[in-house]
C-alpha positions in Angstrom: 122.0 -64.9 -80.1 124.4 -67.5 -81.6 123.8 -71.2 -81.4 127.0 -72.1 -79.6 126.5 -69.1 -76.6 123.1 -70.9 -76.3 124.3 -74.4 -75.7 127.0 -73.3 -73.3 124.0 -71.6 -70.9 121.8 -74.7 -71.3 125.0 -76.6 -69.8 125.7 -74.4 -67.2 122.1 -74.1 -66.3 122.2 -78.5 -66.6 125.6 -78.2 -63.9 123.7 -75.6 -62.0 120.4 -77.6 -61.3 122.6 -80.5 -60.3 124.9 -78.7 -57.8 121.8 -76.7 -56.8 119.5 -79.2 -55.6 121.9 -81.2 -53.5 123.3 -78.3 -51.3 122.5 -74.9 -53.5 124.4 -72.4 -55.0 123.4 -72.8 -58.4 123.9 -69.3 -59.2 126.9 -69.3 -58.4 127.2 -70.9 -61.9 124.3 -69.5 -63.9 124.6 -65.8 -62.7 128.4 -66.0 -64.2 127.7 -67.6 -67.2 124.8 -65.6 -67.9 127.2 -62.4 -67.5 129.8 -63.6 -69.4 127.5 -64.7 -72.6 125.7 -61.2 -72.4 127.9 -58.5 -71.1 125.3 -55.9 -72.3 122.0 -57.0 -70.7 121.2 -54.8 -67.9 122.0 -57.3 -64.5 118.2 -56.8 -63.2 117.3 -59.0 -66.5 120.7 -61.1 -65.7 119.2 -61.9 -62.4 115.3 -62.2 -63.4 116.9 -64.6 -66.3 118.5 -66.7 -63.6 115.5 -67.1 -61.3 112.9 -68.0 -63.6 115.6 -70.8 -64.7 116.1 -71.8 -61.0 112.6 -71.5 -60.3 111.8 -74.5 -62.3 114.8 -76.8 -61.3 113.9 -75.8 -57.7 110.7 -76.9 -58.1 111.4 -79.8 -59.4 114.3 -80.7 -56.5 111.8 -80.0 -53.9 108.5 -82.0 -55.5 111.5 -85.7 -55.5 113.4 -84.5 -52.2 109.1 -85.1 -50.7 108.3 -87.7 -52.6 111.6 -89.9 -51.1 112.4 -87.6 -47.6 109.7 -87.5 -44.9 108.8 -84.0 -43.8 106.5 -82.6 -41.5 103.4 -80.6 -43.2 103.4 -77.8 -40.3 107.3 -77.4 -40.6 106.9 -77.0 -44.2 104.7 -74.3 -44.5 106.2 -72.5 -41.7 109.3 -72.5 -43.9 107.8 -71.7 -47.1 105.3 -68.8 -45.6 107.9 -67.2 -44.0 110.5 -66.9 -46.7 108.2 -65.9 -49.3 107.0 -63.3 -47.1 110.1 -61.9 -45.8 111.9 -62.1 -49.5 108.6 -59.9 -50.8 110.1 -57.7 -48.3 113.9 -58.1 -49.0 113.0 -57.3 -52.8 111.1 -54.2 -51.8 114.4 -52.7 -49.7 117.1 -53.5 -52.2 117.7 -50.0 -53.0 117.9 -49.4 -49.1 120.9 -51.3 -48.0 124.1 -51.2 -50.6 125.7 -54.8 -51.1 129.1 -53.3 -50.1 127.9 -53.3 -46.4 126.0 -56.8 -47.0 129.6 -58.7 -48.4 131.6 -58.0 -45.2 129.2 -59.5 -42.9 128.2 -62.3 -45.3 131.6 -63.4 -45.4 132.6 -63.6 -42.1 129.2 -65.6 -41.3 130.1 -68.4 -44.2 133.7 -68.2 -42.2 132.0 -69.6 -39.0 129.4 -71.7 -40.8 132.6 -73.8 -42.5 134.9 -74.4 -39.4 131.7 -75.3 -37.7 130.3 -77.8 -40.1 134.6 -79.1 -40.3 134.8 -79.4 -36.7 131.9 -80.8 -36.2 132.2 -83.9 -37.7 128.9 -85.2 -37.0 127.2 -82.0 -38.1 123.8 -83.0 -39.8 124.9 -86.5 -40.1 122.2 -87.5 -37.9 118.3 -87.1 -38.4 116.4 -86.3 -34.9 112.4 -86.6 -35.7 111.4 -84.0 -33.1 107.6 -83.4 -31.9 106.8 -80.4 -33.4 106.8 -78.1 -30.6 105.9 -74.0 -30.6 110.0 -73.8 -30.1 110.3 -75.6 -33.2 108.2 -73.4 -35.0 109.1 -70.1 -33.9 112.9 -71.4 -34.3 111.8 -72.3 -38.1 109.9 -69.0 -38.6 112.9 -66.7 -37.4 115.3 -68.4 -39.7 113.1 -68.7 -42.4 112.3 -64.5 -42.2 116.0 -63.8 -41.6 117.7 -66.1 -44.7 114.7 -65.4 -46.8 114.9 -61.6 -46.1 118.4 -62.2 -47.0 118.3 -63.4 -50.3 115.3 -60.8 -51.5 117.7 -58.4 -51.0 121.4 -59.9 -51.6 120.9 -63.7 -52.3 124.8 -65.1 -52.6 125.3 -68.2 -50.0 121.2 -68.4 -49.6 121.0 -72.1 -49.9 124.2 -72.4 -47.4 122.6 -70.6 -45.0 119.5 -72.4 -45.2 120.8 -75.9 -44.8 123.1 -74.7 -41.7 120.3 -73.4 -40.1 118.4 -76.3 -40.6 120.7 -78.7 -39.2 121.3 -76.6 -36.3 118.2 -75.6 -34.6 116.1 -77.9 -36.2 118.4 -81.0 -35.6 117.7 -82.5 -39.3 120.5 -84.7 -41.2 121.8 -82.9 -44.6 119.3 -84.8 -46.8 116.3 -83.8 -44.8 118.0 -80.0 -44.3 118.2 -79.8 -48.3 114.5 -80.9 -48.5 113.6 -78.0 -46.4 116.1 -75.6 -47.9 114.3 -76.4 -51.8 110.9 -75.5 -50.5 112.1 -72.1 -48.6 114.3 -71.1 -51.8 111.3 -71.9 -53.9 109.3 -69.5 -52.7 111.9 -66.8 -52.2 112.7 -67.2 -56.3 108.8 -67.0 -56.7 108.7 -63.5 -54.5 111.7 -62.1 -56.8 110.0 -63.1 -59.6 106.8 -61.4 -58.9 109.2 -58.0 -59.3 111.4 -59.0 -61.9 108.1 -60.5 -64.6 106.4 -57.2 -64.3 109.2 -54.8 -64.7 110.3 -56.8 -68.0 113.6 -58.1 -66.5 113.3 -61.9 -67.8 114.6 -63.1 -70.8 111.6 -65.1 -71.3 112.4 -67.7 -74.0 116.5 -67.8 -73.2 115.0 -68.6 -69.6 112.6 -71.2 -70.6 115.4 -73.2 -72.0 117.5 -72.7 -69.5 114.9 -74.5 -67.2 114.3 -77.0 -69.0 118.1 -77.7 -68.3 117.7 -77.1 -64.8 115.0 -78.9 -64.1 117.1 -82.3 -65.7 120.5 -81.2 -64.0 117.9 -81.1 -60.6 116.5 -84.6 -61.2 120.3 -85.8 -61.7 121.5 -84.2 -58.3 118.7 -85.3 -55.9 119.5 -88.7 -57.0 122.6 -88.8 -56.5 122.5 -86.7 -52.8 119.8 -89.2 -52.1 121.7 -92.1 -53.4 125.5 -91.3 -51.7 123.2 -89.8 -48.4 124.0 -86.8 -45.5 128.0 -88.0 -46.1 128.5 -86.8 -49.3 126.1 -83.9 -49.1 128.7 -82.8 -46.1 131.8 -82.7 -48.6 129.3 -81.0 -51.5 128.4 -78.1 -48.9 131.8 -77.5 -47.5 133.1 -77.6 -50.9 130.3 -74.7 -52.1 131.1 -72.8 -48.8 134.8 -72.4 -49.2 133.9 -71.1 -53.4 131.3 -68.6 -51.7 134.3 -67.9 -49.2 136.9 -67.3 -52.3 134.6 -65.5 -54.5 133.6 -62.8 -52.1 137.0 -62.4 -50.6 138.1 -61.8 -54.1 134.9 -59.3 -55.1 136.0 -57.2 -51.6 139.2 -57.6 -51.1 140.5 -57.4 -55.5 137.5 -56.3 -57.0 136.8 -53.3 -54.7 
């Protein structure tokens, strides 16, 4: 592969660590870039390639979102058991649901999610600690199986949907919502992983490098969401819910 295709994917994996680990959607970034440097790689190795990248930067998001953002043990490995679960599961039906079916209903739940989070101008602007009650945890379980269900077998908007969630049935504030959201997608990239690895679908040493990048572009954006607080992460996650809103309208309604 030529130097210069290289570099560009270590920068777009840098950008999509960065956007990532504030409010997600960093493949909305690598998984394009990726296609448009290798046009002729299968997309099961385009999308193995991206989440061994992601993997890492998520990783590292989620080990300084608990170093700096207090979270509840219990809560967390609610979350994380969950969606690793349910994305083994997702994975494993992939072939059973077609995407065209998936898009429709995808986009007209990012639709609600951003005039919700507009309107509501005090949406997750406010951190409630809670005791952690059986509500709590059943609430966190459900969403958890659902979004990580969701991204084993489709993925686009995961982190979105995530952080939403969060902030509305678990009445956290954005920063403490992305926290969450890095430990849940951790483990839903590590479930897709444990399919794509075996099968040969990872461009191992293009992937490697590409986390290495992530994992710096991750470090950069937890800073700076932790440094500009719940305010700025609000503007960040409208802004990537109105691209998710764009790009599928354009893949259903231009596309085909």
């Amino acid at each position: 592969m030529e130097i210069e295709l290289i570099l560009s994917l270590i920068f777009f994996a840098f950008c999509a660590g960065a956007i990532d680990a504030a409010v997600g959607g960093g493949g909305l970034i690598q998984i394009p870039a990726l296609m448009g440097a290798l046009p002729q790689v299968a997309p099961a190795t385009i999308f193995g390639t991206n989440k061994l990248a992601s993997i890492c930067g998520t990783a590292s998001a989620a080990f300084s979102f608990l170093r700096r953002v207090r979270l509840q043990w219990k809560l967390l490995a609610v979350v994380a058991v969950c969606a690793l679960i349910s994305s083994f599961v997702g994975a494993a039906c992939v072939s059973m649901i077609p995407t065209a079916v998936l898009k429709p209903f995808v986009l007209l739940m990012l639709v609600i999610i951003a005039i919700y989070t507009f309107v509501k101008k005090q949406f997750g602007q406010f951190h409630v600690e809670q005791e952690l009650t059986t509500k709590i945890l059943v609430l966190a379980a459900v969403g958890s199986l659902l979004i990580g269900f969701y991204d084993g077998i489709f993925g686009p908007g995961t982190g979105s949907f995530f952080i939403f969630y969060f902030i509305r049935y678990l009445k956290v504030d954005f920063i403490h919502a992305s926290a969450l959201s890095k430990i849940a997608n951790f483990m839903t990239n590590f479930a897709a992983l444990s399919f794509f690895i075996p099968t040969g679908h990872v461009l191992l040493s293009l992937g490697l490098m590409m986390a290495a990048a992530n994992i710096i572009g991750s470090i950069v954006g937890v800073r700076v969401a932790l440094k500009y607080g719940s305010g700025f992460i609000r503007i960040l996650f409208l802004i990537l819910v109105s691209v998710l809103i764009m790009r599928l309208s354009y893949q259903i309604l231009v596309a085909g």
